[in-house]
C-alpha positions as CSV (number, residue, x, y, z in Angstrom):
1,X,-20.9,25.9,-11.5
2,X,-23.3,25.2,-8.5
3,X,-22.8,27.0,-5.6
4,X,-21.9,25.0,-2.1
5,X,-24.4,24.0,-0.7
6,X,-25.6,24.0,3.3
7,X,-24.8,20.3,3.7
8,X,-21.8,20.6,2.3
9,X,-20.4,23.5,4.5
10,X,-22.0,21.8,7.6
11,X,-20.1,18.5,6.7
12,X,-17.2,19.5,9.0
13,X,-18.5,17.5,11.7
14,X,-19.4,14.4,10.1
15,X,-16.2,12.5,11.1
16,X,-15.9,13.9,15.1
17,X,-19.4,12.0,15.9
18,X,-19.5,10.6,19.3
19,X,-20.0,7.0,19.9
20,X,-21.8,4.9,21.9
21,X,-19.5,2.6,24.6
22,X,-20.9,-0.9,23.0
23,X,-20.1,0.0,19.9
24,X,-16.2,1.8,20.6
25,X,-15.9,-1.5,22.2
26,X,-16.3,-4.1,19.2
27,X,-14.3,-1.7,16.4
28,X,-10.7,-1.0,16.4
29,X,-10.1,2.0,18.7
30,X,-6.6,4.3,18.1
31,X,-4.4,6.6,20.4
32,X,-3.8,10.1,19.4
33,X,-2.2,13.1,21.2
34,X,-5.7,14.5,20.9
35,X,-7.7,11.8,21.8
36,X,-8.9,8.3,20.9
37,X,-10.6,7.7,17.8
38,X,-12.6,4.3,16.3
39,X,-12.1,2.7,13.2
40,X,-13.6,0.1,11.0
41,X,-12.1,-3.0,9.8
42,X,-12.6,-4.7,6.2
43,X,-10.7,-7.5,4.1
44,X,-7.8,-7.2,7.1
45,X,-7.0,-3.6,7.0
46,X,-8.0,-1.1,9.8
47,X,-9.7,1.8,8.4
48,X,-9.6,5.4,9.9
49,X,-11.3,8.0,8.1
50,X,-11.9,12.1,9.2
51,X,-9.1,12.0,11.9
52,X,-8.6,16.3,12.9
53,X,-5.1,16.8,12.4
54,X,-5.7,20.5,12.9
55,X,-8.0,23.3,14.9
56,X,-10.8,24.9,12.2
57,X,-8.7,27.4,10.4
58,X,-9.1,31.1,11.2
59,X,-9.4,31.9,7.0
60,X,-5.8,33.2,5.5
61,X,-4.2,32.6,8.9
62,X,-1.7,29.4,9.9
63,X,-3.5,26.3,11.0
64,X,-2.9,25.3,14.6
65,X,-3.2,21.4,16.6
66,X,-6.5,20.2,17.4
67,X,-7.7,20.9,20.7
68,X,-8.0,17.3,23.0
69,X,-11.6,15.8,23.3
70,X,-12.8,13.0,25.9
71,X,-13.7,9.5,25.3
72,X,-13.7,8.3,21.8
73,X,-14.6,10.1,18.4
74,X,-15.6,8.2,15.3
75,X,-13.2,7.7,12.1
76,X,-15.7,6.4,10.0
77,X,-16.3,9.0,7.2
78,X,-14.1,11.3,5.4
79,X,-14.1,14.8,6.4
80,X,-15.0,17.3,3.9
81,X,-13.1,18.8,1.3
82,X,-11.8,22.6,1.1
83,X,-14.3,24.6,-1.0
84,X,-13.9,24.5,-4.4
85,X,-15.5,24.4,-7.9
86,X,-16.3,21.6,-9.8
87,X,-16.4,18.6,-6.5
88,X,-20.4,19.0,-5.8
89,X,-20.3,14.8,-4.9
90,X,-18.6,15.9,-1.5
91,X,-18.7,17.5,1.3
92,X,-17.4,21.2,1.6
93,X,-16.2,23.4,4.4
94,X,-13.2,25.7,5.0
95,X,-13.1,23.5,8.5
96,X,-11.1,20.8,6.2
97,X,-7.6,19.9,8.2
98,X,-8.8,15.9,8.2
99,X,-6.6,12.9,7.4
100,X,-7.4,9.5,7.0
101,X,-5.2,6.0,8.1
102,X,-5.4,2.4,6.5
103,X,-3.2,0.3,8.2
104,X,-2.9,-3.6,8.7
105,X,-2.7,-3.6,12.2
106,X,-2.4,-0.9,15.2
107,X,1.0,-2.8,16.3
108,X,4.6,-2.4,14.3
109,X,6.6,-0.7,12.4
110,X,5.7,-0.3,9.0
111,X,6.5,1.7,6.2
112,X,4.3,5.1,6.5
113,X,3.2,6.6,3.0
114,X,1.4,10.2,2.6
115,X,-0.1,10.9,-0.3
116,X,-0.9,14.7,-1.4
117,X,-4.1,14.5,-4.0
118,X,-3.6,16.5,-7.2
119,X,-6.0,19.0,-8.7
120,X,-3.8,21.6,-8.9
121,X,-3.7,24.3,-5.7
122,X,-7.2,24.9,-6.7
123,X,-9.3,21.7,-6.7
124,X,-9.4,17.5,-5.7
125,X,-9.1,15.9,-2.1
126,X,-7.8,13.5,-0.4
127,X,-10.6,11.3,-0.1
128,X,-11.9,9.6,-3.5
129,X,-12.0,5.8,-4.9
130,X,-9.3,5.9,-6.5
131,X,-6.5,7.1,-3.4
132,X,-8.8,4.8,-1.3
133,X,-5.2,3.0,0.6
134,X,-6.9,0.1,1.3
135,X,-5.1,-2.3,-1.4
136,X,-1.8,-0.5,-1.3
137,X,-1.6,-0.9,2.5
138,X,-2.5,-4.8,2.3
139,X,-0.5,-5.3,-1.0
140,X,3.0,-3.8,1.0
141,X,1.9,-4.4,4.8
142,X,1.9,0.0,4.9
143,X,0.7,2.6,6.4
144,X,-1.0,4.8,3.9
145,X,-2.2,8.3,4.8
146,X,-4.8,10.5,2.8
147,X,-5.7,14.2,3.5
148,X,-7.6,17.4,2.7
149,X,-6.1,20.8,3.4
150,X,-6.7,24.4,1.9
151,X,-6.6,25.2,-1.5
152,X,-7.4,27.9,-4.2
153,X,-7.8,31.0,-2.7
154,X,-8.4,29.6,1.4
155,X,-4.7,28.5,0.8
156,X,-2.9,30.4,-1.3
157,X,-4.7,34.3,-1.8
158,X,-1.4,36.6,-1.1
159,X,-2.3,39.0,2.0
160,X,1.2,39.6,3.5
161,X,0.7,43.4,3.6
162,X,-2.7,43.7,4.7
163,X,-2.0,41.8,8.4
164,X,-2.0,38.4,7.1
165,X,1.7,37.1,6.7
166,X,1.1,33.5,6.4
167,X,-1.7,34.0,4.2
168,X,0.4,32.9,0.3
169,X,1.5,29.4,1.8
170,X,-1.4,28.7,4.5
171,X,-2.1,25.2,1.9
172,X,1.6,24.6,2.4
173,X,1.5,24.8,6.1
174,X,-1.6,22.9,6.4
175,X,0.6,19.9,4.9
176,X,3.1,20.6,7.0
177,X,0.8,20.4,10.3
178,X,-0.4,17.1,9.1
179,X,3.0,15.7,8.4
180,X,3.7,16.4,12.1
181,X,0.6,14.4,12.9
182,X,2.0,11.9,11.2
183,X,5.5,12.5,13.0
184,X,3.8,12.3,16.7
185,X,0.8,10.1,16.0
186,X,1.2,7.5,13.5
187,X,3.1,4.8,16.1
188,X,0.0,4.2,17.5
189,X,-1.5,3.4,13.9
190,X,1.4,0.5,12.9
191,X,3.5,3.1,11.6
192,X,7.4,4.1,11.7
193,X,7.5,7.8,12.1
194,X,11.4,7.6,11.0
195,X,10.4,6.4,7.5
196,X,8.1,8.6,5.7
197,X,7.5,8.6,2.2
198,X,5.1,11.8,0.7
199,X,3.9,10.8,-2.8
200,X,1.4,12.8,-5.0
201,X,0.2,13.6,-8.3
202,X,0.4,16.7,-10.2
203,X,-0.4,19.2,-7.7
204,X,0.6,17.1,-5.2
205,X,4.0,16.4,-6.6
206,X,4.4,20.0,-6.7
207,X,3.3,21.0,-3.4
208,X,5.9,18.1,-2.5
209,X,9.0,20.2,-4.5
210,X,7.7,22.9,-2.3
211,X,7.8,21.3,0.3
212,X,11.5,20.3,0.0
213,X,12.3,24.1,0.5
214,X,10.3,25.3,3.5
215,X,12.4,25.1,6.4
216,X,9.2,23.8,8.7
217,X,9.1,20.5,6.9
218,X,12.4,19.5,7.1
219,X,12.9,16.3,8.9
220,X,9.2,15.2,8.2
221,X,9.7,13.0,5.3
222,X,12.3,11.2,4.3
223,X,11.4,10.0,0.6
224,X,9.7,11.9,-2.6
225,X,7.8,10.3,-5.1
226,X,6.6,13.0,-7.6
227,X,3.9,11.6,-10.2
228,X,3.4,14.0,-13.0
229,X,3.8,17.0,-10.8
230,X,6.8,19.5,-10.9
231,X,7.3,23.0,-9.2
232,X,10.7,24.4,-10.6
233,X,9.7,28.1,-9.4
234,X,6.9,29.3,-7.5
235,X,4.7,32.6,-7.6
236,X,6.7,36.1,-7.5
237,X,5.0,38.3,-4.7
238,X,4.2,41.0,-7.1
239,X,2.4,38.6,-9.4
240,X,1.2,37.2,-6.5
241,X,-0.4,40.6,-5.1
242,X,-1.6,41.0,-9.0
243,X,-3.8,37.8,-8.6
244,X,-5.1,39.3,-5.6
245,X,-6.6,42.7,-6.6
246,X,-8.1,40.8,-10.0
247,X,-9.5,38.9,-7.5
248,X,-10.6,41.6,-5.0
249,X,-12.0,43.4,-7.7
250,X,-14.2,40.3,-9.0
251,X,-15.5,40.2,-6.1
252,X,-16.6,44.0,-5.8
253,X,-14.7,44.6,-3.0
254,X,-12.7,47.8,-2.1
255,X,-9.0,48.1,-2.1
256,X,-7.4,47.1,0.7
257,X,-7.3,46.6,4.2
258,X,-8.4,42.9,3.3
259,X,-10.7,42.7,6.2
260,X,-13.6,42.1,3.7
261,X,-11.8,39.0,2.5
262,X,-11.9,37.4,6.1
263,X,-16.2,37.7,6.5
264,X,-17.3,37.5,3.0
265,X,-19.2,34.1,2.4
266,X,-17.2,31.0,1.2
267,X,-19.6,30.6,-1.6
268,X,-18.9,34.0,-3.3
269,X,-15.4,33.5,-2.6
270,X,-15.3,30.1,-4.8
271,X,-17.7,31.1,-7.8
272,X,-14.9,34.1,-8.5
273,X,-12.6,31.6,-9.0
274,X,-13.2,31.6,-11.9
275,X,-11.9,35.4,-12.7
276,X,-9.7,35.1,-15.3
277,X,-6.0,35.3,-14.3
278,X,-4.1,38.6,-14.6
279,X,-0.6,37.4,-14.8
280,X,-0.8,34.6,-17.7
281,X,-3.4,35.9,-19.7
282,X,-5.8,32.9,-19.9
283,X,-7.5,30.4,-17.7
284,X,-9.0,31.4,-14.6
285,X,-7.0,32.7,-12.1
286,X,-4.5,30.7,-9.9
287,X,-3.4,30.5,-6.6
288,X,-0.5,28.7,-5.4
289,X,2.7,28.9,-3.1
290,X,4.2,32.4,-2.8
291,X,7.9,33.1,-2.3
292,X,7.1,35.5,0.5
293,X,10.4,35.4,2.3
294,X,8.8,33.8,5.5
295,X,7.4,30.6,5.0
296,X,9.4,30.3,1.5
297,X,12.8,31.8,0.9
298,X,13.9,30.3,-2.4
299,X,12.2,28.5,-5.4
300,X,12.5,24.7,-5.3
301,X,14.2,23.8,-7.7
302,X,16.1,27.5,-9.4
303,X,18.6,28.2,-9.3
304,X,19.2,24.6,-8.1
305,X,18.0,21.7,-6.3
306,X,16.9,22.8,-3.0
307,X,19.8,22.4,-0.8
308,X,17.4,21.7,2.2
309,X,16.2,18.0,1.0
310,X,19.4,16.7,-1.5
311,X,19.6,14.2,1.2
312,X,16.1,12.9,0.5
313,X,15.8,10.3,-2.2
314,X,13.6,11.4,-4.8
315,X,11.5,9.6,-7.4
316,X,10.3,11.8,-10.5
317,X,7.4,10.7,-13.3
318,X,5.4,11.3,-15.8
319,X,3.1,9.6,-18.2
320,X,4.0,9.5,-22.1
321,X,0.6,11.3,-22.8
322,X,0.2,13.4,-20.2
323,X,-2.2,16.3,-22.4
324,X,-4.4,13.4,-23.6
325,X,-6.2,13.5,-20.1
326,X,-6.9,17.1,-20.5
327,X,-9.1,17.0,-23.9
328,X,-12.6,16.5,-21.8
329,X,-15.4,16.4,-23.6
330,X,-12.9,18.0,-26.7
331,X,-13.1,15.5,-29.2
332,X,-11.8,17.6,-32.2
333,X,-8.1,16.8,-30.6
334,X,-8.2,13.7,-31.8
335,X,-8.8,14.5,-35.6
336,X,-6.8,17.5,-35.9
337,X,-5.5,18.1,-39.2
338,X,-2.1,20.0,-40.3
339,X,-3.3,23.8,-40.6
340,X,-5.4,22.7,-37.4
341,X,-2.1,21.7,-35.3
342,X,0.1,25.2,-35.1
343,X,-2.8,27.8,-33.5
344,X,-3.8,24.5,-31.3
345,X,-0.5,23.8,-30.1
346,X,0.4,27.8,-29.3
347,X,-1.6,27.8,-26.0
348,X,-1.0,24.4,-24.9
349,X,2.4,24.2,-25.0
350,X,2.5,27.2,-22.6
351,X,6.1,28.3,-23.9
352,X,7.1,31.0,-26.3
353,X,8.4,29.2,-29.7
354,X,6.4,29.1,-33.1
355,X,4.3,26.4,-32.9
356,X,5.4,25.9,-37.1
357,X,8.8,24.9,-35.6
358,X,7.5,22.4,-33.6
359,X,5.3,20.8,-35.9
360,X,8.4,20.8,-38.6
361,X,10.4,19.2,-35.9
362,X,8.4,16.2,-34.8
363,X,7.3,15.4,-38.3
364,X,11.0,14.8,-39.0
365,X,11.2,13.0,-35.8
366,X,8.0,11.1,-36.3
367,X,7.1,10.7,-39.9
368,X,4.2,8.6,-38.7
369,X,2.7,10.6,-36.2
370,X,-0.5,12.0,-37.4
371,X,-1.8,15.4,-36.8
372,X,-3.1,14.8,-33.5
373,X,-0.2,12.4,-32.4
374,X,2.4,15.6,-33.0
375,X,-0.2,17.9,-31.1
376,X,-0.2,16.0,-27.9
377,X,3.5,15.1,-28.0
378,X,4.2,18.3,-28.2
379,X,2.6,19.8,-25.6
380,X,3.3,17.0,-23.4
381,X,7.2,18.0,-24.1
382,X,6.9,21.5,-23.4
383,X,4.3,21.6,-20.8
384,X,4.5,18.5,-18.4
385,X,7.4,16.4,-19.2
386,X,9.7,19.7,-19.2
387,X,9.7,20.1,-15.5
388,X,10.4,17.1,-14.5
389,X,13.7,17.3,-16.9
390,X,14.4,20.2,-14.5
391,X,14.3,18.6,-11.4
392,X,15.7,15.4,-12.3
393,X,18.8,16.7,-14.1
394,X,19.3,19.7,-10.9
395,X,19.2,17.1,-8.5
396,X,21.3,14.8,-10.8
397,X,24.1,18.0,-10.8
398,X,23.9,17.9,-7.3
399,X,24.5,14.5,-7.0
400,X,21.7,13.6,-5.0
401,X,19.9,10.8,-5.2
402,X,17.1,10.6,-8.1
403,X,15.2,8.3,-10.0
404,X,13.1,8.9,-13.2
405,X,10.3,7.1,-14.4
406,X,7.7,7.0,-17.6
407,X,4.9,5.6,-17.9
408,X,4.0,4.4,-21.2
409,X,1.8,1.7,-20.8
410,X,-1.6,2.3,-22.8
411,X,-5.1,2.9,-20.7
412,X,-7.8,0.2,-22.1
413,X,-10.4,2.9,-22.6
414,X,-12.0,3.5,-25.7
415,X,-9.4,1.3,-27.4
416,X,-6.5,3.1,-26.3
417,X,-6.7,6.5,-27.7
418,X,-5.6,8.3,-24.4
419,X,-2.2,6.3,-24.5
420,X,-0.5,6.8,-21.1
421,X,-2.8,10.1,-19.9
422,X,-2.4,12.1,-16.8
423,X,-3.8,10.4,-14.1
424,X,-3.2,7.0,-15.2
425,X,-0.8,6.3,-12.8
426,X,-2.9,7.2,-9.6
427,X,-5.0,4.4,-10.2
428,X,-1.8,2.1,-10.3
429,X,-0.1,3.1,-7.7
430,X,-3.0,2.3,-5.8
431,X,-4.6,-0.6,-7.0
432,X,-8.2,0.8,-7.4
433,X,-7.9,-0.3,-11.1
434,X,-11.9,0.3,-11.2
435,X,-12.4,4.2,-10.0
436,X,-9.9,5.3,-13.1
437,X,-11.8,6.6,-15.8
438,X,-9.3,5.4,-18.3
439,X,-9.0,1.8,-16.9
440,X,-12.8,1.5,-15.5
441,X,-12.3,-2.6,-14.6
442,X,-9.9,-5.1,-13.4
443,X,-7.7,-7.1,-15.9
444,X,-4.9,-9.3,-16.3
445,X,-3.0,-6.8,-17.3
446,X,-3.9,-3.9,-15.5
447,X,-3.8,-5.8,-12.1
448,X,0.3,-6.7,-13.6
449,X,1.0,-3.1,-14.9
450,X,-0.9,-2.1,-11.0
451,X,1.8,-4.7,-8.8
452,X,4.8,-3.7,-10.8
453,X,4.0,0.1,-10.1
454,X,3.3,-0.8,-6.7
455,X,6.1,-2.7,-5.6
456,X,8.9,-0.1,-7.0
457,X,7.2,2.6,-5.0
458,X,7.2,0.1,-2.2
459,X,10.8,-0.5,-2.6
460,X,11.3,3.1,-2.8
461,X,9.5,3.4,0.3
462,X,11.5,0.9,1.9
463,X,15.0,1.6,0.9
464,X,15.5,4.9,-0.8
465,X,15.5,3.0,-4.0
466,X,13.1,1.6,-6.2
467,X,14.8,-1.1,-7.8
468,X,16.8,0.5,-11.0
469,X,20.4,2.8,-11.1
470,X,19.5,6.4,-10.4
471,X,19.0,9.8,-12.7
472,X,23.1,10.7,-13.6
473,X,24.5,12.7,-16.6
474,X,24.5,12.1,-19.2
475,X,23.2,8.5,-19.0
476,X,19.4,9.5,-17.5
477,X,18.5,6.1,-16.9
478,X,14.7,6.1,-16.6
479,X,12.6,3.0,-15.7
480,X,9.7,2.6,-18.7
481,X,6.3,1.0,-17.3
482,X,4.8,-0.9,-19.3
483,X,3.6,-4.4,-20.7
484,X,7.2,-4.8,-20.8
485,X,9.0,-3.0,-18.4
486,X,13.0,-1.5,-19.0
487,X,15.4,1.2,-18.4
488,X,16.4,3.2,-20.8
489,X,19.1,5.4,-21.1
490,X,17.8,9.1,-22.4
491,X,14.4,8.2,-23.6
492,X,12.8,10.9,-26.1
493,X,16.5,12.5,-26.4
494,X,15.4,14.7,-29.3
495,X,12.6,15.9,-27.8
496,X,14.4,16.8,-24.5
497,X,17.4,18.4,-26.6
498,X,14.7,20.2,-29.1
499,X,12.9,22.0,-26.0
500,X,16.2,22.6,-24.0
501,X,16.6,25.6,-26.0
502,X,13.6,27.3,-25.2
503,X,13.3,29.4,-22.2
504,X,11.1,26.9,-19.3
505,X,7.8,28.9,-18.1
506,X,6.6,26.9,-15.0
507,X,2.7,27.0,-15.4
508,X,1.2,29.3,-13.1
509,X,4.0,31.4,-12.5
């Protein structure tokens, strides 16, 4: 991994720019509580990019407002990312509380969508080509919001003892600051702050589910849409505190007081990142929200649906394939053979069953799965798909609103050998058909898979229901994308049954 670089830790003031009066004058110009900011204006949509929706962050400490500035500040380029590994094409600093606005017009009320970018707790932003809101706001005359906040260890390192309290959720109240933004600010951008809808993909849907049990964000948002991203628990202090000294120690620091940890540089704090983790015994180590008893009292969805949010409708995905986006550059998963599948599928499940029983099981499901097929439906099953079963069927018990979807319709690339993959549905949802690595161009029947994706989360948006009966026992109607788009009732039953047995793990915890 390259270390961050100058540039990159310098981008944080790229989008607070002063501009010159001749120029503020001819580009759309925007009201905030902090100030004015300019935009830009392309194919009909108003564009604001960089927007401060919070102070530079004192490091493991809770964000605070931005202070006011005078005259007008540019929106014209994203601000940078939290540091992190792996994301050397932009910018970098721990000054990262930005969000960005596309809206048709500065006038209205419109439908206001957030999306939280995935990559975990550790990695992504909110600022790539393929969350670009650009299409989705014209497509659905919305409001779409991007952000950055902190991640990894900037957001999630577990301090509470050593005088920083807020330190295991700081990510998670980052969010929350920005969804107050959105709350006082977005009127002026077209928006209706009294219908929110927060939407994300993997880590995104689960700092969403985490969301839906912190007291401070209650009242923000008022719809879920949860692509391929669960949180059924989240991180035990003690593991939490476990992750930090692996951590502390990486870094060759003493034991505590964790004063070290507040003026070490950023850079050495992301290259031991990659320490492996403690607590699961492989993988580097993780970071993510901490039930600390301040900021987060209870998991999100265990014992049961958060109470807090079951009057929030709630839409819940994931892709038929999710584990065929995670084989990289691993080409071997795609011509596994039998004796190959069982030591394969051990780690990747991330459950404790024989791997022998699974493979016995889906070849008597699926006598025409090869190898390969049973190894990514299986760990899809236990790994991704699981979690979502969770969540739909507690809020289902609860009898709050829910409704599932699965994606199953096939990405183009390479002749279709990633199936429906994690991440597929970003890239729908959206419209950028192009920045998806597993679509990589617009066709006939991407752009149709991309409007019907749209328009039920626009619905959903709109109304609190996407178009299609909700998630109830023992039907669990779930809406299939694809070529051909249907409900079914209990898709995959004997997968869901087969796995119900087995003890859940929620990955990272």
């Amino acid at each position: 991994m390259s270390a961050v670089n100058r540039r990159q830790f310098m981008g944080a003031g790229v989008a607070l720019t002063a501009i010159s009066p001749a120029h503020a004058q001819a580009a759309p110009i925007a009201h905030t509580a902090y100030g004015r900011v300019h935009g830009a204006l392309a194919s009909g949509i108003l564009t604001f990019k960089g927007i401060r929706y919070g102070a530079p962050p004192l490091r493991f400490q809770a964000p605070a407002p931005p202070r006011a500035w005078r005259g007008v500040r540019d929106a014209l380029v994203y601000g940078p990312a939290c540091p992190q590994r792996g994301l050397d094409d932009e910018a970098q600093s721990e000054d990262c509380l930005f969000l960005n606005v596309w809206t048709p017009a500065l006038s209205g009320q419109r439908p206001v969508l957030v999306y939280i970018h995935g990559g975990a707790y550790s990695a992504g932003s909110g600022s790539s080509a393929v969350t670009d809101g650009a299409r989705l706001s014209a497509h659905g005359d919305v409001v779409v919001v991007t952000l950055n906040h902190r991640l990894n260890a900037f957001g999630y390192c577990y301090l509470a003892r050593e005088g920083y309290p807020d330190s295991g959720n700081a990510g998670q109240l980052d969010l929350i600051l920005a969804l107050k933004w959105v709350r006082d600010n977005i009127a002026h951008f077209g928006g209706d702050p009294s219908c929110v809808t927060v939407f994300g993909q993997s880590g995104g849907g689960a700092k969403i589910a985490t969301l839906m049990t912190m007291p401070a964000a209650a009242g923000l948002f008022h719809r879920a849409f949860t692509m391929s991203g669960q949180q059924v628990t989240a991180s035990g202090p003690l593991n939490a505190m476990r992750r930090t000294d692996a951590y502390r120690t990486a870094l060759g620091l003493d034991t505590p007081p964790a004063r070290a940890f507040a003026s070490i540089p950023a850079q050495h704090l992301v290259e031991a990142l990659s320490t492996a983790d403690p607590v699961l015994g492989f993988g580097s180590i993780y970071f993510g929200p901490v039930l600390d008893e301040r900021h987060l009292a209870r998991h999100p969805f265990y014992p049961d649906a958060a109470p807090q949010s079951l009057a929030i409708p709630m839409m819940i995905g994931n892709t038929h394939d999710e584990t065929r986006g995670f084989t990289g550059a691993d080409r071997s998963l795609f011509s596994l053979t039998w004796d190959d599948v069982p030591e394969r599928l051990a780690g990747a499940m991330r459950i404790d069953v024989l791997p022998e029983r699974v493979v016995e099981a889906y070849r008597q499901l699926y006598p025409a799965y090869s190898p390969s097929d049973v190894y990514f439906a299986a760990s899809t099953a236990a790994r991704s798909w699981r979690g979502a079963l969770i969540e739909l069927e507690a809020r289902a018990n609860a009898r709050a609103p829910a409704y599932a979807y699965q994606l199953d319709w096939r990405a183009p690339a390479e002749h279709g050998i990633f199936g429906a993959p994690h991440t597929l549905d970003i890239a729908l949802v959206f419209g950028n058909l192009e920045a998806s690595t597993f679509i990589a161009q617009r066709t006939e029947a991407g752009e149709a898979m991309s409007r019907t994706m749209m328009d039920a989360l626009l619905r959903f948006a709109r109304t609190g229901n996407p178009g299609w009966a909700p998630y109830t026992l023992p039907q669990r109607a779930t809406m299939i994308f694809d070529t051909q788009s249907r409900v079914e009732n209990d898709p995959r039953r004997a997968e869901r049954e087969f796995f119900a047995r087995i003890p859940y793990v929620q990955p990272g915890t």
